[in-house]
C-alpha positions in Angstrom: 18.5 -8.8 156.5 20.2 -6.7 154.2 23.9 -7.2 153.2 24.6 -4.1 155.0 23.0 -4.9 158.5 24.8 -7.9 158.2 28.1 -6.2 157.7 27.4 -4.3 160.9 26.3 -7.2 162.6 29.6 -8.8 161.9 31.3 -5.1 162.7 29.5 -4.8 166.3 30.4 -8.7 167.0 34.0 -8.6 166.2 34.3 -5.4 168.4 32.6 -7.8 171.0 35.2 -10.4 170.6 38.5 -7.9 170.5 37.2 -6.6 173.7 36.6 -9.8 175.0 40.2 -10.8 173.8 41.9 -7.5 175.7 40.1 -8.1 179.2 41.0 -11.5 179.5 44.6 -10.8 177.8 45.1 -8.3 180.6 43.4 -10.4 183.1 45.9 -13.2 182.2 48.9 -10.3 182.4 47.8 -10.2 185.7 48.4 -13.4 187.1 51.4 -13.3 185.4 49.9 -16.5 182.6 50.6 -15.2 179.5 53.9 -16.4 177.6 55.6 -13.7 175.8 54.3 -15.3 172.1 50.6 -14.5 173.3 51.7 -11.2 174.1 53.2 -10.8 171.3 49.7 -12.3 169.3 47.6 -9.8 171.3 49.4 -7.0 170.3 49.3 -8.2 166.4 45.6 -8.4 166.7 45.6 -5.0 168.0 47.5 -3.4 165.4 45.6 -5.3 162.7 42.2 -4.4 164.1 43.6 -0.2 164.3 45.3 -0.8 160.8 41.9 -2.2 159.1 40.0 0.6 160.9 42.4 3.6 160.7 44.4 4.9 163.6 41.6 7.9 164.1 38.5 5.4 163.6 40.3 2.5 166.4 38.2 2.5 169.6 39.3 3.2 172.8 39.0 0.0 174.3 41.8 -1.0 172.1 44.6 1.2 174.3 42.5 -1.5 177.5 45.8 -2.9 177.5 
């Protein structure tokens, strides 16, 4: 594997893993099980992942919430 399939490996699985981290935020929202502070963590995740991507490149899945 070269170094650059395994930076897109590590891309495509940390895309996995946001998503995974939004559905079961929201999920969580939903039952009302979320403290404020995870909220609050979510969100910071959110704006790091859109900052390190750029605001044009973030995908949609990251507005899930």
């Amino acid at each position: 594997m070269t170094n650059l399939q395994m930076i897109e490996a590590l891309c495509r699985l940390i895309e996995e893993e946001t998503k995974l981290l939004l559905k079961l935020a929201a999920r969580l929202e939903e039952i009302d099980a979320v403290t404020e502070a995870e909220k609050e963590a979510v969100d910071a995740v959110r704006k790091k992942y859109t900052a390190f991507l750029g605001h044009d490149e973030a995908p949609d899945f990251l507005n899930f919430t």
